[in-house]
C-alpha positions in Angstrom: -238.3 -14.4 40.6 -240.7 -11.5 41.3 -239.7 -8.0 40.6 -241.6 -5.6 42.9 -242.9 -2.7 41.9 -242.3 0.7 44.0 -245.3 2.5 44.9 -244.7 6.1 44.3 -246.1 8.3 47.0 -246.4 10.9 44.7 -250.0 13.1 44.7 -251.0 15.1 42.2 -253.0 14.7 38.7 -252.3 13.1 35.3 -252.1 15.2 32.7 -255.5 13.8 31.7 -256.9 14.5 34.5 -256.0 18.2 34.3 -257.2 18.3 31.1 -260.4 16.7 31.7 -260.9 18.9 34.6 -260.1 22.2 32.6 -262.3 21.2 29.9 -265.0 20.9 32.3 -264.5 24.2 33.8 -264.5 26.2 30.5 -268.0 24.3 29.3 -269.3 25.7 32.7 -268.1 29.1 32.5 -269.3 29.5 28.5 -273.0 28.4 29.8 -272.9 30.9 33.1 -271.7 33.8 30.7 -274.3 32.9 28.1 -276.9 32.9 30.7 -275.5 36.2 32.1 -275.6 38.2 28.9 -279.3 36.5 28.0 -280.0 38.4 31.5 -278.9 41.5 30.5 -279.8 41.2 27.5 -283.6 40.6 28.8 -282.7 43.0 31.3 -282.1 46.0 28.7 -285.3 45.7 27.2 -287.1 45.5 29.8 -285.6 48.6 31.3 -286.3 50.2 27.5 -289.9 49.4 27.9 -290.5 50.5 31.0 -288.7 54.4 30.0 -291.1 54.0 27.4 -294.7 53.4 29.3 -293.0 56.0 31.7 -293.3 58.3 28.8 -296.6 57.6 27.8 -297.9 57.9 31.1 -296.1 61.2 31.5 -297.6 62.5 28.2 -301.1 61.2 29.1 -301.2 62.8 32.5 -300.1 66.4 31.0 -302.7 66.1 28.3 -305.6 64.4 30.8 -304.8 67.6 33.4 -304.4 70.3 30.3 -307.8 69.2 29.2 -309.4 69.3 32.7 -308.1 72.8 33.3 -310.3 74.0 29.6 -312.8 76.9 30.0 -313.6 77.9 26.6 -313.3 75.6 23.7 -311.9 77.3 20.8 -311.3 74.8 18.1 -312.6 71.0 18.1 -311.5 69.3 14.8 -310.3 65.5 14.6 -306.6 66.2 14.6 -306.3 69.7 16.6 -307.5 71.0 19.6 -307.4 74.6 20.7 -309.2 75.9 24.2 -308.3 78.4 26.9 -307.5 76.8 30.1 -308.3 78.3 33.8 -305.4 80.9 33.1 -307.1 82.2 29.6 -303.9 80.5 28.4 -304.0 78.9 24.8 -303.7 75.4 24.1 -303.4 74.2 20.9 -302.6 69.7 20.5 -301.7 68.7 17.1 -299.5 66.4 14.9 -297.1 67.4 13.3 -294.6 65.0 11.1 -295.2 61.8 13.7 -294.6 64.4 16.7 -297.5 65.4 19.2 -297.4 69.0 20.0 -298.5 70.9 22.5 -298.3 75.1 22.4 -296.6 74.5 19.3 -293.6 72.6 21.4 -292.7 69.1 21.2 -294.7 67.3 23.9 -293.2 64.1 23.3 -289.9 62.7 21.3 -291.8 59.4 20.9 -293.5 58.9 17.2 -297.2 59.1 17.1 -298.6 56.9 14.5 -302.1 58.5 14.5 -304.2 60.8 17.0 -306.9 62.2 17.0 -309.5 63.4 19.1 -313.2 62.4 19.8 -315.8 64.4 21.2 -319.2 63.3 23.6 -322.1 64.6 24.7 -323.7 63.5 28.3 -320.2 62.7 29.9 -319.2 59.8 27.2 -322.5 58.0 26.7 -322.7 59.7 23.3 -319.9 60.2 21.0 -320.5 62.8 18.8 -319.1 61.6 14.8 -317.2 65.1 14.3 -317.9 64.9 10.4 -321.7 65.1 11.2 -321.2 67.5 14.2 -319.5 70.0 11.5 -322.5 71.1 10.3 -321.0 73.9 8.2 -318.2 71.7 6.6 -315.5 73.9 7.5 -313.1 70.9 9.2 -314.1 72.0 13.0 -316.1 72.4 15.5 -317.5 75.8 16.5 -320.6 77.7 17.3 -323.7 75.3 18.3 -321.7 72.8 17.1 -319.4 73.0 20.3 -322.2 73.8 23.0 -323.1 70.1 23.4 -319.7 68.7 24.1 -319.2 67.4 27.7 -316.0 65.4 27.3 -313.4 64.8 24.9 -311.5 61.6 24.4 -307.8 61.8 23.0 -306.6 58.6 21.1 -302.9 58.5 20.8 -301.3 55.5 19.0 -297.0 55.9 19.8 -294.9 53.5 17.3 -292.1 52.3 19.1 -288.7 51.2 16.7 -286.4 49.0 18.2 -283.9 46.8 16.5 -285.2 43.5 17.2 -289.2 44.3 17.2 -291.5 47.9 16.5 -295.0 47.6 18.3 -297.6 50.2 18.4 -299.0 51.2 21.9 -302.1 52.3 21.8 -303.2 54.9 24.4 -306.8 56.6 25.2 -307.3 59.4 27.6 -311.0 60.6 28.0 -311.2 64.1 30.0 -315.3 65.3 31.5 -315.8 69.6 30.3 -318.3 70.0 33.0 -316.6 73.6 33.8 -316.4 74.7 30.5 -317.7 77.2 28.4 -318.1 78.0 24.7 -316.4 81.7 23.2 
């Protein structure tokens, strides 16, 4: 004799199945989130670059349009400049403790490894070597010494600290004198 079995016409899962299932689901919400906070992650520093070339653009377009506004050079050395602008207002450019100041105020909050400035003659085909060009050894520029400048270059280079990675950006800004005159 045969027993028959009933057939259950129950639906639903196993308790394996549910398991199975709900493993799958958390192995493919750990990868989205890990991909999502690799995003933002990239994302962050990406936006912190930018804020930073922003910033160096902004400092080289107030120092490119100071220069072009000179009249009279005042003082040419390889780590200040001084000149009156269009106004007869001073400006004086310097570092100062990795800070790059301008009218002895803080042009910019990023640190300035190095600058210093380079002087031409005949709009940039000649660079003048400023230690020569100081003729009487006093550490700038003046006198004859200035009356042959027709352009200055200004070489900023910005250190950048991060937590994950410090770069250097390197920045030059060259600026014609062809209205300017010597005091």
């Amino acid at each position: 004799m045969r027993v028959k079995m009933k057939k259950s016409n129950r639906t639903g899962l196993t308790l394996v199945e549910l398991l199975v299932s709900l493993t799958i689901f958390a192995v493919i919400l750990t990868v989205t989130f890990s991909i999502l906070f690799k995003v933002q992650s990239v994302q962050r520093k990406l936006d912190n670059k930018y804020d930073i070339n922003r910033e160096v653009k902004e400092v080289s377009g107030k120092i490119t349009h100071s220069i072009k506004s000179l009249k009279h050079l005042l003082y040419a050395g390889p780590e200040r400049l001084s000149f009156l602008n269009e106004n007869s207002d001073t400006t004086v450019y310097y570092l100062k403790n990795d800070t790059l100041w301008a009218n002895y105020q803080i042009l910019t909050y990023l640190m300035i490894d190095t600058v210093w400035f380079t002087y031409f003659k005949n709009d940039r085909e000649e660079a003048v070597d400023f230690y020569i060009a100081d003729k009487n050894l006093n550490g700038f520029l003046d006198g004859l010494e200035l009356d042959s400048i027709t352009g200055i270059k200004v070489n900023l280079i910005f250190y950048i600290l991060n937590r994950t990675d410090d770069y250097k950006i390197r920045k030059e800004i060259f600026a014609g004198l062809r209205n300017s005159q010597r005091l």
